[in-house]
C-alpha positions in Angstrom: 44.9 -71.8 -115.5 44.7 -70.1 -111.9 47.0 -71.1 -109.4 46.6 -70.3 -105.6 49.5 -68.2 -105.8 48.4 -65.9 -108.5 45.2 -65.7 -106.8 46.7 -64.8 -103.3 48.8 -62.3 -105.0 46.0 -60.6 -106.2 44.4 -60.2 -103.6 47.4 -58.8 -102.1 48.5 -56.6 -105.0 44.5 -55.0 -104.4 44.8 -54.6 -100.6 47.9 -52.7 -100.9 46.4 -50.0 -103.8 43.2 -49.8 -101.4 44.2 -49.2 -98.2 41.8 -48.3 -95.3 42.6 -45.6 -93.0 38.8 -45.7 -91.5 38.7 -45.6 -87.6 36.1 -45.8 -85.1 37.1 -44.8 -81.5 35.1 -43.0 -79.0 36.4 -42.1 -76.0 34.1 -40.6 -73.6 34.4 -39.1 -70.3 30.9 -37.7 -68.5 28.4 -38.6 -65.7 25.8 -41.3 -65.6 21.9 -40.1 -65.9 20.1 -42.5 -64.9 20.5 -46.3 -63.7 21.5 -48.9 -65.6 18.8 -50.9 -67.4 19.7 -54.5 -68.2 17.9 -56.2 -71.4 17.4 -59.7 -72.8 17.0 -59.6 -76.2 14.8 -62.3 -78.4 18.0 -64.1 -79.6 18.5 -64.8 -75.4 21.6 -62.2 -75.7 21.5 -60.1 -72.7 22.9 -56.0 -72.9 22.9 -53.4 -70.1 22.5 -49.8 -71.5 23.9 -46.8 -69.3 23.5 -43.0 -70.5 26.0 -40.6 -70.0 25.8 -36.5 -70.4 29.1 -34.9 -71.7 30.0 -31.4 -72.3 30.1 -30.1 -75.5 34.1 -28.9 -76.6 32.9 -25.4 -76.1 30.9 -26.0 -72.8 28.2 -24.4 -74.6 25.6 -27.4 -73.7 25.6 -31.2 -72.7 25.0 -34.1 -75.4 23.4 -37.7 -73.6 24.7 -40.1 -75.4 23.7 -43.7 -74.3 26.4 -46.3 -73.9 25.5 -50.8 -74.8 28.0 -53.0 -72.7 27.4 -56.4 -73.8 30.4 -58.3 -72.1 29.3 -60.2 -68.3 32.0 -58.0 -66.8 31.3 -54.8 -68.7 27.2 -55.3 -67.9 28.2 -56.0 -64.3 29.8 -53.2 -63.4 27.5 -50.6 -65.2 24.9 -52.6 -62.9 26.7 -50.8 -60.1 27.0 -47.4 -60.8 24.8 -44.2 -59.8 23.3 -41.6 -60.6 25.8 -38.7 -61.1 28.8 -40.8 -61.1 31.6 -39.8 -63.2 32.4 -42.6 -65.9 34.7 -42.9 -69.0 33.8 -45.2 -71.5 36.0 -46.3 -74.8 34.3 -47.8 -77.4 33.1 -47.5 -81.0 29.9 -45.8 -82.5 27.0 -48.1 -84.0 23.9 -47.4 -86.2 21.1 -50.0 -84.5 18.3 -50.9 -86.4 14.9 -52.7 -85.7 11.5 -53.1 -87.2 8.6 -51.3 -85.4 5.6 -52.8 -87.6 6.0 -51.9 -90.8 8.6 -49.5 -90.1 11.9 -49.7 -89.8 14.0 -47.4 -87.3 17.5 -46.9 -86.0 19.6 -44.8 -83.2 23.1 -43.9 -82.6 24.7 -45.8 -79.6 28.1 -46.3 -78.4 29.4 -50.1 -77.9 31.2 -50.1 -75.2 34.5 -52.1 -74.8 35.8 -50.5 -71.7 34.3 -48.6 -68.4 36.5 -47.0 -65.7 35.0 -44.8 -62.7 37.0 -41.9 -62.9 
């Protein structure tokens, strides 16, 4: 028989042979492209998305990458900012997905967990 002890200890001896060194961080420092547009989504969960334009590491181009703040404080302050206005945003990058009819699609956005004029 089983005890709780053999069963946490297995569950520790596994966690220790499979560790995970997995990390999702973005940092990202640009200007804002457009004005902030707020969103209430079915569920009654509200978002504000912002898009930013970055330089590429070789300055060879600009990415826009576009930015979901879903805290009160984080969507209030994005409500703020301008056009043009330098930014940095830390956060982590997420695969969305919806159904458009039939199909289903996704984008690449960043969640925001911090936003600092810079």
């Amino acid at each position: 028989m089983r005890t709780k002890t053999d069963s946490k200890k297995k569950q520790r001896d596994q966690s220790e042979l499979e560790e995970d060194y997995s990390l999702n961080d973005v940092v990202l420092r640009g200007r804002v492209s457009r004005e902030a547009i707020e969103k209430e989504l079915p569920s009654g969960d509200k978002v504000v998305e912002i898009r930013i334009v970055v330089a590429r590491d070789n300055r060879d181009g600009y990415d826009t990458l576009d930015v979901a703040l879903w805290s009160a404080s984080l969507r209030k302050r994005a409500l703020t900012l301008k056009n043009d206005e330098w930014i940095e945003v830390v956060g982590a990058l997420r695969r969305r997905f919806w159904k458009t009819g039939k199909v289903v699609a996704s984008r690449w956005q960043v969640e925001g967990r911090e936003l600092t004029r810079v």
